[in-house]
C-alpha positions in Angstrom: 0.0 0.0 0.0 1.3 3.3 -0.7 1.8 5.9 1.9 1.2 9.6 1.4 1.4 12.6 3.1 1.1 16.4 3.3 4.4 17.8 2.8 6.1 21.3 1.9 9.7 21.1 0.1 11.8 24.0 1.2 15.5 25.5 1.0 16.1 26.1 4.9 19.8 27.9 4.6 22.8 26.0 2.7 20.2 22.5 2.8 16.9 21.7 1.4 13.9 18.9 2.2 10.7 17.9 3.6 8.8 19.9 6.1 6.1 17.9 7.6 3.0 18.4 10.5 4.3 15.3 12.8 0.3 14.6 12.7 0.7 14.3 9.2 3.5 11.3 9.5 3.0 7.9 10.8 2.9 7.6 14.5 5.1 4.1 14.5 8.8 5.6 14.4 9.7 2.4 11.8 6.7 3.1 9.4 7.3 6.8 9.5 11.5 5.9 8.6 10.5 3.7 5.8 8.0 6.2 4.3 11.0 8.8 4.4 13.7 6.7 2.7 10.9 5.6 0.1 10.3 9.4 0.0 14.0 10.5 -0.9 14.6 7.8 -2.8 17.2 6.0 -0.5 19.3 3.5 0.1 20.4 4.6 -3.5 23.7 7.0 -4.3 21.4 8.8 -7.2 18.4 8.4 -4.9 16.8 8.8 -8.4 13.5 7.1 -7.1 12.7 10.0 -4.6 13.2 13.5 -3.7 16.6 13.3 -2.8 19.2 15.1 -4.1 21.8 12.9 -4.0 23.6 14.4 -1.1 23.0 14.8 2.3 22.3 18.1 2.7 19.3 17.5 0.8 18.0 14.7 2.0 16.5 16.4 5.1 13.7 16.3 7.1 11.5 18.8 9.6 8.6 17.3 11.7 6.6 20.3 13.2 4.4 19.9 15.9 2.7 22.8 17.6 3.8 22.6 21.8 2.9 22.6 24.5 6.3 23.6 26.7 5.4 27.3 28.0 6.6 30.6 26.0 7.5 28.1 22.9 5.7 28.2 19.7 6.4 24.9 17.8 8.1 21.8 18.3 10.5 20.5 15.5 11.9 17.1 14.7 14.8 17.0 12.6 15.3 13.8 10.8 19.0 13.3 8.4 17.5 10.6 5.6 20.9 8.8 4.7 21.6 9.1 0.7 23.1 5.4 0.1 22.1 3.4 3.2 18.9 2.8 4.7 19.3 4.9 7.6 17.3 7.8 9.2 18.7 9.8 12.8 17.7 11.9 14.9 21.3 11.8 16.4 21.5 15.5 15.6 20.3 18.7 15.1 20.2 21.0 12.0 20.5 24.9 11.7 19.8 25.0 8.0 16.1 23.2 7.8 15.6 24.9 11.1 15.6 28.1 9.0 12.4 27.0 7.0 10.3 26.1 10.8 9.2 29.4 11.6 7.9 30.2 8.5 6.6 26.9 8.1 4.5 27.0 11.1 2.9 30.3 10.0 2.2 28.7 6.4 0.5 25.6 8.2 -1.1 28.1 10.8 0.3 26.7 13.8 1.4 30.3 14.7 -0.3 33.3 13.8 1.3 36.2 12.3 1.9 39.4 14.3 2.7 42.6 12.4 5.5 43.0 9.9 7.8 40.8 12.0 6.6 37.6 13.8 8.9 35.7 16.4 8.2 32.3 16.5 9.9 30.2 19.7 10.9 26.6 18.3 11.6 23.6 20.8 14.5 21.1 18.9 13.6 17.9 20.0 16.8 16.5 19.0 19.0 18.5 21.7 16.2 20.4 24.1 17.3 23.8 23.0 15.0 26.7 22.0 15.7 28.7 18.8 13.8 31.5 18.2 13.2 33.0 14.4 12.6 36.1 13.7 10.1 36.1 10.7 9.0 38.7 7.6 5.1 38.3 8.0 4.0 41.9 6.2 0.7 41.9 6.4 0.0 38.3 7.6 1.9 36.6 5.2 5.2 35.2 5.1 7.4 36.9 2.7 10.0 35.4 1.4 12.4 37.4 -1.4 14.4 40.6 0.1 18.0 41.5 0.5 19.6 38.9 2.9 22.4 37.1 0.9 24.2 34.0 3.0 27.2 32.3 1.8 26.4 29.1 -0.4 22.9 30.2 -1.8 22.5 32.3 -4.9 21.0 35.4 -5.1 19.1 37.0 -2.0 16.0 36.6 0.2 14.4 38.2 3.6 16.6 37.5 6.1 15.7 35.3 9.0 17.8 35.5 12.4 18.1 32.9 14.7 18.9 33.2 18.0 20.2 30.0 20.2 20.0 29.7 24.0 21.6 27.2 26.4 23.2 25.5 23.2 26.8 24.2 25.5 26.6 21.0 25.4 23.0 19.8 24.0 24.4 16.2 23.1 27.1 15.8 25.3 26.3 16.8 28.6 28.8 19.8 28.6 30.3 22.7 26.0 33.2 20.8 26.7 32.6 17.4 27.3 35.9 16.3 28.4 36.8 19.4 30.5 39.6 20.1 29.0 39.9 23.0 25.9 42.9 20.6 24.6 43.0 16.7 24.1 45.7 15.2 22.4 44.3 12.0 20.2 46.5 10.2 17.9 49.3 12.4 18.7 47.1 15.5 17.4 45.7 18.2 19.2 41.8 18.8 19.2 39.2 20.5 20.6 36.2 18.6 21.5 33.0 20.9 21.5 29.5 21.2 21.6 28.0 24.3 21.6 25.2 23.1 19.7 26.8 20.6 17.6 29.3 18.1 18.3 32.2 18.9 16.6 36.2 17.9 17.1 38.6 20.9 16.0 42.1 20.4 15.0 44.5 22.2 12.7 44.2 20.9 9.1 48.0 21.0 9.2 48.2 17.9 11.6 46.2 16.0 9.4 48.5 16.7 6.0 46.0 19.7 4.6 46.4 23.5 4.2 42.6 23.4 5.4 42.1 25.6 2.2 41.4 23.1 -0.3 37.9 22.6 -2.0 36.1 20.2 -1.2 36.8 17.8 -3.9 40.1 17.4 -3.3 39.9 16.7 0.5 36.9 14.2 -0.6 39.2 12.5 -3.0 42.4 12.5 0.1 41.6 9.5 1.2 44.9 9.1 3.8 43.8 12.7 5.7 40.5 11.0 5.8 41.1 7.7 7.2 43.3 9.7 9.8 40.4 11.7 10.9 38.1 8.7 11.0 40.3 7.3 13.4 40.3 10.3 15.8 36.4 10.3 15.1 36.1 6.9 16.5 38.2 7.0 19.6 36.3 10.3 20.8 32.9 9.3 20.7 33.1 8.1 23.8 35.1 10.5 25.3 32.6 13.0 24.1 29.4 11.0 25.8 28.0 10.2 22.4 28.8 6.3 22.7 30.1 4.4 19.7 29.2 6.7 17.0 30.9 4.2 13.8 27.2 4.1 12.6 26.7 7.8 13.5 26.7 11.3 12.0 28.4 13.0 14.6 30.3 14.5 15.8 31.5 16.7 12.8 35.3 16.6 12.1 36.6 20.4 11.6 39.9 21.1 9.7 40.9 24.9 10.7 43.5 27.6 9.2 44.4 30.7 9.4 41.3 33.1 8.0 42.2 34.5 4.0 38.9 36.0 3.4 38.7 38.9 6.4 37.2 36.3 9.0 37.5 34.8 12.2 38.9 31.6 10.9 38.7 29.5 8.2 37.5 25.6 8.0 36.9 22.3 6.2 33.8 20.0 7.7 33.8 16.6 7.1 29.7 15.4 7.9 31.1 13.0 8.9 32.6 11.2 6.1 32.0 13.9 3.3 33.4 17.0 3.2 30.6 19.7 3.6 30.4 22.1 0.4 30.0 24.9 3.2 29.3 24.5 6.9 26.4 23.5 9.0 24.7 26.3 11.5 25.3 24.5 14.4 28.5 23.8 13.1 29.9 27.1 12.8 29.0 27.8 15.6 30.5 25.5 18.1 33.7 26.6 15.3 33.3 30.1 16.3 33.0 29.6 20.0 36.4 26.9 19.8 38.3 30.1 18.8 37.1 31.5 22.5 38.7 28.4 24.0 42.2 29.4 25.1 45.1 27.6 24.3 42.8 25.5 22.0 43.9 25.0 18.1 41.4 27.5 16.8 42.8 30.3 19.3 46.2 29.3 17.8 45.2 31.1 14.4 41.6 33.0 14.3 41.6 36.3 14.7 39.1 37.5 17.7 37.3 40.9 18.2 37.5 42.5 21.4 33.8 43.2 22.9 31.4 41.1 24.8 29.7 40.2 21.5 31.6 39.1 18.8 30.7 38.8 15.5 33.2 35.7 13.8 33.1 34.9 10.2 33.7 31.6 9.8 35.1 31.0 6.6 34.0 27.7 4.6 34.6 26.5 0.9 31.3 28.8 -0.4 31.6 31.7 1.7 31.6 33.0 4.9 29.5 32.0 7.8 28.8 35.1 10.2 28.7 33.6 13.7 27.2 36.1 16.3 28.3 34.9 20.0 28.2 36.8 23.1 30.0 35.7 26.2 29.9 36.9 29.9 32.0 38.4 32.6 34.0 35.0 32.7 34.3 34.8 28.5 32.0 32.2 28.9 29.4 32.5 26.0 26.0 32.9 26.5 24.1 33.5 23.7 25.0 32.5 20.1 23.1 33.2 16.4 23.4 33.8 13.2 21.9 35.0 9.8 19.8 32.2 7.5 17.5 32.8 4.6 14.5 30.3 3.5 12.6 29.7 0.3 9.1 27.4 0.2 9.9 25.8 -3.4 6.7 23.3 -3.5 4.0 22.9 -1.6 1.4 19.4 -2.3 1.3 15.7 -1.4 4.4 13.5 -1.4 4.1 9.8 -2.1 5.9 6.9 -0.4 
């Protein structure tokens, strides 16, 4: 029997896929993950049999619920639909589709519309943190094109900022789960984070790279990757997140010296593939490892003075501008960013 469901396709930042009501999705967790892969077309490297794009940063999905947690709007889901196995997690979160929720919500009518701007407060289920998104709604309706441009998406839209609270350490217990701002592993230096996403920082020099290359190339480097894998494996533990050989974190970041007038530059492998820009939550717990002293991103980013700090975060599309602002202590507090959205279909997808 084929499954269908209501569904809106959207580009939510640098990533693109399903946006769903959760009402809207089947209620056993199994039936719901094999209507998704049948939806994107996976286990399939082409995933030419579904919606997929053939990479993961489009093979994404948002569940939206409206909640019921005081002074939050909507609940969200976020679901990564593995491209060539027949996987789906919700071992992470996502920045990007997050980008698409509040207007999503407002679409679907979960949250009504309140003068030119409309705030919408969003739960993410997949780390307890509350986002909130900071919607174009003139007159009632979400709008869409205006002058934002962000790094990795042609052209421009209306801008959308996010704001994260209490992001330190959403997976792993702690901003820095280990305690320490430096670990050696495999005889390389790394900072493991989470300040929002789980991520391991090292200098792209002690894996064999300049930390410059495109992404091709470091896709194609298969000795710097294996290398990383390694390090990958033996921290998962150390970084509360269990065995993580089947999982899609924590994210591996390769950092250099900043060329473009930023705080830093990097390379993200997603785990396994290396990320044609960087992921939100990514960039962020990048930004913050450059307030870790003594850590490998402090040893080349360049910091601005000020209680908040505003760090590009330079990736292989562009620049990602990181907004993070710390206390007394340097401890940081509050972090955010800039993302743009686009509703590309709206109708009934088949399973």
């Amino acid at each position: 029997m084929t499954y269908s469901a209501p569904c809106m396709w959207m580009r939510g930042g640098t990533s693109k896929g399903g946006y769903f009501l959760a009402e809207d999705l089947p209620a056993d967790t199994a039936a719901r993950d094999a209507f998704l892969l049948r939806v994107m077309g996976s286990p399939d490297p082409r995933q030419i049999d579904g919606m997929g794009g053939a990479d993961p940063l489009t093979s994404k999905v948002g569940v939206v619920k409206k909640s019921s947690r005081e002074g939050v709007d909507v609940d969200y889901l976020f679901l990564q639909v593995f491209v060539d196995q027949a996987i789906v997690t919700d071992a992470q979160n996502c920045g990007n589709i997050l980008a698409g929720i509040g207007p999503f919500a407002i679409e679907r009518g979960l949250v009504k519309p309140t003068g030119d701007e409309t705030r919408v407060a969003i739960f993410m289920e997949n780390t307890g943190q509350v986002a909130v998104a900071t919607v174009q709604t003139p007159g009632g309706t979400v709008r869409y094109d205006g002058d934002a441009s962000i790094s990795g998406v042609p052209g421009t839209a209306a801008p959308i900022p996010l704001a994260f609270r209490d992001t330190a350490g959403s997976s792993c217990g702690a901003l820095l789960p280990t305690g320490n701002g430096v670990d050696v592993i495999d005889g390389v230096p790394v900072t493991m984070i989470d300040n929002g996403m789980p991520c391991v920082v090292m200098l792209a020099s002690d894996v064999g790279v300049t930390g410059y290359e495109d992404r091709d190339t470091l896709d194609a480097n298969a000795e710097m990757k294996a290398k990383v894998e390694a390090i990958r494996l033996k921290v998962g533990a150390m970084m509360n997140l269990g065995d993580v050989t089947e999982k899609s974190v924590p994210k591996m970041m390769l950092v250099a010296p900043p060329k473009e007038g930023g705080a830093i530059a990097v390379r993200s492998l997603i785990p396994h593939r290396v990320h044609a820009s960087i992921g939100v939550l990514g960039a962020v717990s990048v930004a913050t490892a450059c307030l870790i002293e003594g850590s490998p991103a402090a040893s080349v980013a360049v910091v601005p003075e000020g209680a908040t700090k505003t760090l590009g975060v330079e990736h292989p599309t562009g620049v990602t501008e990181c907004v993070v602002t710390v206390d007394g202590a340097g401890q940081p507090i509050e972090a955010g960013m800039l993302r743009t959205a686009r509703k590309l279909m709206d109708g009934v997808v088949f399973g």
